[in-house]
BAMAR-514731 format. One record per residue: residue number from 1; residue in one letter; chain; x, y, z of N, C-alpha, C in turn. Coordinates in steps of 0.02 Angstrom, whole numbers, plus 50000, padded with zeros to 5 digits. Atoms other than C-alpha are relative to their C-alpha. Last residue first. Example, Ala and Ser with C-alpha at 12.3 -4.5 7.8 and 13.67 -1.06 7.14 Angstrom:
<lumlums>
(lumlum 2, "s", "A", (49958, 49941, 49997), (50684, 49947, 50357), (49961, 50055, 50037))
(lumlum 1, "a", "A", (50045, 49941, 50000), (50615, 49775, 50390), (50045, 50060, 50000))
</lumlums>
This chain:
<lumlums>
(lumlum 117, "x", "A", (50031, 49993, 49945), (48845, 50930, 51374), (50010, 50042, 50026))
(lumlum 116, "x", "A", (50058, 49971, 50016), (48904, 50937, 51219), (49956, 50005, 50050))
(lumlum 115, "x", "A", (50005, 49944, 50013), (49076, 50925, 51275), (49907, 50044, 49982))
(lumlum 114, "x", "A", (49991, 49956, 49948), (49056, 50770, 51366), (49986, 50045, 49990))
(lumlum 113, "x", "A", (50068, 50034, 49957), (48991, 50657, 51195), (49992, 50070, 50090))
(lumlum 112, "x", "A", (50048, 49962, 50035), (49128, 50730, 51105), (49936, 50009, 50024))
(lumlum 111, "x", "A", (49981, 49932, 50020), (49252, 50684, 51227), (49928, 50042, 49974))
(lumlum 110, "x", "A", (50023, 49977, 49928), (49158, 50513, 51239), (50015, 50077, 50028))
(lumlum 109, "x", "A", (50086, 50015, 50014), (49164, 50487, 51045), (49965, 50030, 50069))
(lumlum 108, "x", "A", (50011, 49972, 50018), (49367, 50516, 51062), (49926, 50029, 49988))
(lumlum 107, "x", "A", (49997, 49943, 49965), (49376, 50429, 51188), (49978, 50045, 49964))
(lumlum 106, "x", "A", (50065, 49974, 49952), (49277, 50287, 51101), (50017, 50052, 50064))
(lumlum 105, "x", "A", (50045, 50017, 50026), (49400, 50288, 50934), (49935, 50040, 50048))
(lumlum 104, "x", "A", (49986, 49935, 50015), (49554, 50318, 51041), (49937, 50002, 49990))
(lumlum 103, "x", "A", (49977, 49948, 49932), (49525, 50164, 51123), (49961, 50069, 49994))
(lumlum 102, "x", "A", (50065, 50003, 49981), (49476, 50064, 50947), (49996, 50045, 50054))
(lumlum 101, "x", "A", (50036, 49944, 50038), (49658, 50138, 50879), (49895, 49993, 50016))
(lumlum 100, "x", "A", (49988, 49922, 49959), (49718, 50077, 51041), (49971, 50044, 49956))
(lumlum 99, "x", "A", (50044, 49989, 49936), (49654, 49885, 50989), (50016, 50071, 50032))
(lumlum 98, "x", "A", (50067, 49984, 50015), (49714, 49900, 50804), (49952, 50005, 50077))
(lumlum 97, "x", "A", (50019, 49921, 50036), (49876, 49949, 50848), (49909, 49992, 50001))
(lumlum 96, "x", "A", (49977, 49955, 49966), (49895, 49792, 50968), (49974, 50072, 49983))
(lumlum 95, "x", "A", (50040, 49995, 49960), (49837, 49686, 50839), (50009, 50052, 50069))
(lumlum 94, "x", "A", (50078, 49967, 50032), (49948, 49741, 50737), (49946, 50010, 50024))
(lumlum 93, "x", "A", (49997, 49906, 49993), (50089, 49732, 50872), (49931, 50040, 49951))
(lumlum 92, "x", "A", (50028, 50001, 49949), (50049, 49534, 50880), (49990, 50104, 50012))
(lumlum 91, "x", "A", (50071, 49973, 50009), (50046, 49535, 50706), (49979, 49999, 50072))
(lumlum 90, "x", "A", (50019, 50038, 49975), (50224, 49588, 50699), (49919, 49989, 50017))
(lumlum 89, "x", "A", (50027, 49992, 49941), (50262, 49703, 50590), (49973, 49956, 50014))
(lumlum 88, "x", "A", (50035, 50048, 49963), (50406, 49674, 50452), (49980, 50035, 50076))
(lumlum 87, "x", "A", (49993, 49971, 49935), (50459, 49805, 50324), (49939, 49961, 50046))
(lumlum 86, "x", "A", (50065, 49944, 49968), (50426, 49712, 50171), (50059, 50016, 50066))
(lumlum 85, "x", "A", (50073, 50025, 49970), (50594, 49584, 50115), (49976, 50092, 50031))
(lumlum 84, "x", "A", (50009, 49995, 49928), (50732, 49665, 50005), (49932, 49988, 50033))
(lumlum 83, "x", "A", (49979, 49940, 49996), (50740, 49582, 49824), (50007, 50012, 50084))
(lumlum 82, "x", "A", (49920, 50005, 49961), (50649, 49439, 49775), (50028, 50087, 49997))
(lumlum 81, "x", "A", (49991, 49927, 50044), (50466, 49421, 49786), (50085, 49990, 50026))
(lumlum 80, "x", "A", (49967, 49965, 49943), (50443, 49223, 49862), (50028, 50084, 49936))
(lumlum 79, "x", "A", (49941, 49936, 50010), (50358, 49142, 49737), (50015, 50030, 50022))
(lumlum 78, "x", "A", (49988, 49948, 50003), (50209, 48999, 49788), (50070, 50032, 49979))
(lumlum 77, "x", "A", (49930, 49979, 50020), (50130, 48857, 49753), (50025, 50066, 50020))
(lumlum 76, "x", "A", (49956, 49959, 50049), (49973, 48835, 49844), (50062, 50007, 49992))
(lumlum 75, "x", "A", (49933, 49972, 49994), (49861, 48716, 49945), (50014, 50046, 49938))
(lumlum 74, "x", "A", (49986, 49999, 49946), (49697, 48659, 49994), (50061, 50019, 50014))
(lumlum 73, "x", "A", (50041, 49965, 49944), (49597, 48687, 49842), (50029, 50008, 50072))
(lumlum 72, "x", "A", (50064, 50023, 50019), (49725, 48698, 49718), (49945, 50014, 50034))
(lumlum 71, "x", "A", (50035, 50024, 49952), (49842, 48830, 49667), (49951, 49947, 50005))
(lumlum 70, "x", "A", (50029, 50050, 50035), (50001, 48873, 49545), (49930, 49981, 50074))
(lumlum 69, "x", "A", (49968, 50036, 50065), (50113, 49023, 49545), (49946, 49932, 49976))
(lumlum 68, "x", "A", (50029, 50092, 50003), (50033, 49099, 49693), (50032, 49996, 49905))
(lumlum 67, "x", "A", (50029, 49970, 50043), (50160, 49296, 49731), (49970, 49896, 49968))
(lumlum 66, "x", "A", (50028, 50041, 50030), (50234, 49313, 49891), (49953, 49977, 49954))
(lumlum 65, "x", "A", (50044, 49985, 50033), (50291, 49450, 50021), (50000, 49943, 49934))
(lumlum 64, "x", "A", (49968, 49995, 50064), (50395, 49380, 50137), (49937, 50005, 49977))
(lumlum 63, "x", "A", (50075, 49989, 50044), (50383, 49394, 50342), (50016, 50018, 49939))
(lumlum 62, "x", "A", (49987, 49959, 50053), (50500, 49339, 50479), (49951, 49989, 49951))
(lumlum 61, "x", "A", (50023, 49935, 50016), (50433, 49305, 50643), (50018, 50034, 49923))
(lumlum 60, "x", "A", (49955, 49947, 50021), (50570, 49197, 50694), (49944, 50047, 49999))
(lumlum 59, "x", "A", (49909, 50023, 49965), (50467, 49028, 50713), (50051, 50054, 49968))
(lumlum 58, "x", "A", (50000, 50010, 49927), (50286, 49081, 50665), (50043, 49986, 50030))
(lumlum 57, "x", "A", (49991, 50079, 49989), (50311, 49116, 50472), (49995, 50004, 50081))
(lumlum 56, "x", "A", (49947, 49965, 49961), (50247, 49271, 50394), (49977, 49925, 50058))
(lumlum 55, "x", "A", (49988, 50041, 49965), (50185, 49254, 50218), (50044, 50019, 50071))
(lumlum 54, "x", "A", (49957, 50024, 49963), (50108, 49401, 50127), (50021, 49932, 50067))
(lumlum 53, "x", "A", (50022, 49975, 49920), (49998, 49429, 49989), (50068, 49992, 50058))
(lumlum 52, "x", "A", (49942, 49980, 49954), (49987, 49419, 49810), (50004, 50023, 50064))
(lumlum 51, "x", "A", (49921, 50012, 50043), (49874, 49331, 49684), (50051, 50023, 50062))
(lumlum 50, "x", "A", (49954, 49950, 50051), (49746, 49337, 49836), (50041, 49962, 49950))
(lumlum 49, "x", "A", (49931, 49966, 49993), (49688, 49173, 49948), (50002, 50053, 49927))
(lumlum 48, "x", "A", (50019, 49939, 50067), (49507, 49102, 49957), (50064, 50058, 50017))
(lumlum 47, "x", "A", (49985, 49914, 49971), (49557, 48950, 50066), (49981, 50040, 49947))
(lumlum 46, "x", "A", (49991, 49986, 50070), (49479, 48775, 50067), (50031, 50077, 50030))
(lumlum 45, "x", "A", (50072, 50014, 50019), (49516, 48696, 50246), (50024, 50058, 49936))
(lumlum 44, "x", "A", (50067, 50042, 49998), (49651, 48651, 50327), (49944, 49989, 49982))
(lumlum 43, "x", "A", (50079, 49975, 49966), (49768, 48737, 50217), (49971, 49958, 50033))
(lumlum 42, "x", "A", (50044, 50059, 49981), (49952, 48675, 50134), (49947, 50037, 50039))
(lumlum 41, "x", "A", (50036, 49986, 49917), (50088, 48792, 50079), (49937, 49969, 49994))
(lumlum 40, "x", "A", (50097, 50008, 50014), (50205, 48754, 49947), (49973, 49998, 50057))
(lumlum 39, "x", "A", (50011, 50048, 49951), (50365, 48856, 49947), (49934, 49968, 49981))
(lumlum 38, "x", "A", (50084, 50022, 49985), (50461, 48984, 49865), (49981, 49933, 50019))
(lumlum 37, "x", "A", (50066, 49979, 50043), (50623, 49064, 49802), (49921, 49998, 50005))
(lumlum 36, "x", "A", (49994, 49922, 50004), (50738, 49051, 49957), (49968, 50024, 49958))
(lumlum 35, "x", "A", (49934, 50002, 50029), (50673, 48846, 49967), (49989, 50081, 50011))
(lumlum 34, "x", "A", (49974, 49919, 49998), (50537, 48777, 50061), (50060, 49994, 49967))
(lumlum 33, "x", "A", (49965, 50004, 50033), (50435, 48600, 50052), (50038, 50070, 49944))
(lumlum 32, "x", "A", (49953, 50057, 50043), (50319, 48644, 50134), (50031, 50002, 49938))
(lumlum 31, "x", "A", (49955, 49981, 50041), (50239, 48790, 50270), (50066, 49932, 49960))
(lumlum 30, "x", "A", (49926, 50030, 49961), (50088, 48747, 50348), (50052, 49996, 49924))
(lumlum 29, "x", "A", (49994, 50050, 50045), (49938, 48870, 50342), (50072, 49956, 50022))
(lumlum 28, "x", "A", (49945, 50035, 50004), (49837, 48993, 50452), (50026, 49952, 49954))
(lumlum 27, "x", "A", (50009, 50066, 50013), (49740, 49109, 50354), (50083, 49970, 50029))
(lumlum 26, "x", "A", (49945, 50030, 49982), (49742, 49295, 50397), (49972, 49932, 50011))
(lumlum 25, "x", "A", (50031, 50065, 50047), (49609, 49443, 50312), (50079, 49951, 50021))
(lumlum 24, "x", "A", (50074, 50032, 49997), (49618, 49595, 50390), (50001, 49924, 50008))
(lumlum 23, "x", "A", (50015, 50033, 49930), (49798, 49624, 50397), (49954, 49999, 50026))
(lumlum 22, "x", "A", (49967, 49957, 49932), (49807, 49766, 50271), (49952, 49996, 50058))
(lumlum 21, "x", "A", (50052, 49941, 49986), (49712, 49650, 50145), (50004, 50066, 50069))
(lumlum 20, "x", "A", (50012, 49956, 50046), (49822, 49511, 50163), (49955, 50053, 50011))
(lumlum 19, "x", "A", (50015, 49916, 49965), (49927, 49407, 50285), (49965, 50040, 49930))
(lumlum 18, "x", "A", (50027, 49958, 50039), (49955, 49200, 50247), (49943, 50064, 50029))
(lumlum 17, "x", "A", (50071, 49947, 50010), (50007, 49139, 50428), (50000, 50028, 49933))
(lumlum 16, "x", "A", (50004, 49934, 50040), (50139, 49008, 50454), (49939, 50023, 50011))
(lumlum 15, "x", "A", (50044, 49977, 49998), (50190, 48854, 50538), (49998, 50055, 49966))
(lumlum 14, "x", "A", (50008, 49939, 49957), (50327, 48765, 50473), (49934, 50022, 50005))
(lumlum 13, "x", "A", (50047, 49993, 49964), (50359, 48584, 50418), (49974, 50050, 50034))
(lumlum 12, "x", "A", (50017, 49935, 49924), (50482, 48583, 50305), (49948, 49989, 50011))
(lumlum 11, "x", "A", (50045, 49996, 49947), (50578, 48483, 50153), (49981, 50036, 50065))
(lumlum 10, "x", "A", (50007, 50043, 49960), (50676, 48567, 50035), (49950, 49990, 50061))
(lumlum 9, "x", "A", (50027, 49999, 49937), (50678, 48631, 49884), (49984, 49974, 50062))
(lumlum 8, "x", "A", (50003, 50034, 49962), (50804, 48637, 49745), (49951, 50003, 50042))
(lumlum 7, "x", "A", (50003, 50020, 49940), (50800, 48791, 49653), (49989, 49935, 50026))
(lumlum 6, "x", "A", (49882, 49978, 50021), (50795, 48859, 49473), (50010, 49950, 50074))
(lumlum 5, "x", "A", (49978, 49924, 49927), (50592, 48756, 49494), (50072, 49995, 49955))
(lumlum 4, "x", "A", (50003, 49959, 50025), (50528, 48670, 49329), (50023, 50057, 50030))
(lumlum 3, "x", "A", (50002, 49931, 49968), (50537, 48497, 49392), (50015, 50064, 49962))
(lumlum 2, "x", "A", (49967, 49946, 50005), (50483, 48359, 49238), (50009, 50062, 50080))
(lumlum 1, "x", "A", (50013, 49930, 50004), (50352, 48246, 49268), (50066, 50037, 50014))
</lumlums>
């Protein structure tokens, strides 16, 4: 069989997180056989992944937006978008956001809740 990659790729073992659906939706996976164009990423279990989503690797934190070139059930090809990477948030800070925007949420409810009294 023929390779079809511009790129070389090389072997890896990384952890990762596939990120979609503004950071709803997060599948861990393991990050192989990497190159600056793209990678194949591996699942423990079947995944129901997007055409395009984001990868954001567990050693650094850095995060690439990514487009499936070829899938099966437990893994995917992927395409690294080229150009300047997303503006990277950490998902520990997501989570973060999303727990103050719950906060706000039941002050705000309790406020409302006071006033009418």
């Amino acid at each position: 069989m023929t390779d079809r990659r511009a790129e070389a790729r090389q072997r890896t073992y990384l952890g990762a997180q596939v990120v979609f659906n503004r950071r709803l939706n997060i599948y861990d996976c393991l990050v192989r056989d990497m190159s600056e164009s793209g990678a194949r990423l591996l699942f423990a279990h079947p995944a129901m992944i997007p055409d395009n989503f984001e990868v954001t690797f567990n050693r650094g934190g850095e995060s690439r937006r990514a487009e499936v070139k070829w899938r099966s059930k437990f893994a995917a090809g992927v395409r690294f978008a080229s150009g300047q990477a997303a503006p990277y948030v950490s998902l520990e800070a997501t989570r973060k956001i999303r727990r103050l925007e719950k906060e706000q949420s039941a002050l705000k409810a309790r406020i409302a809740e006071l006033s009418e009294a």
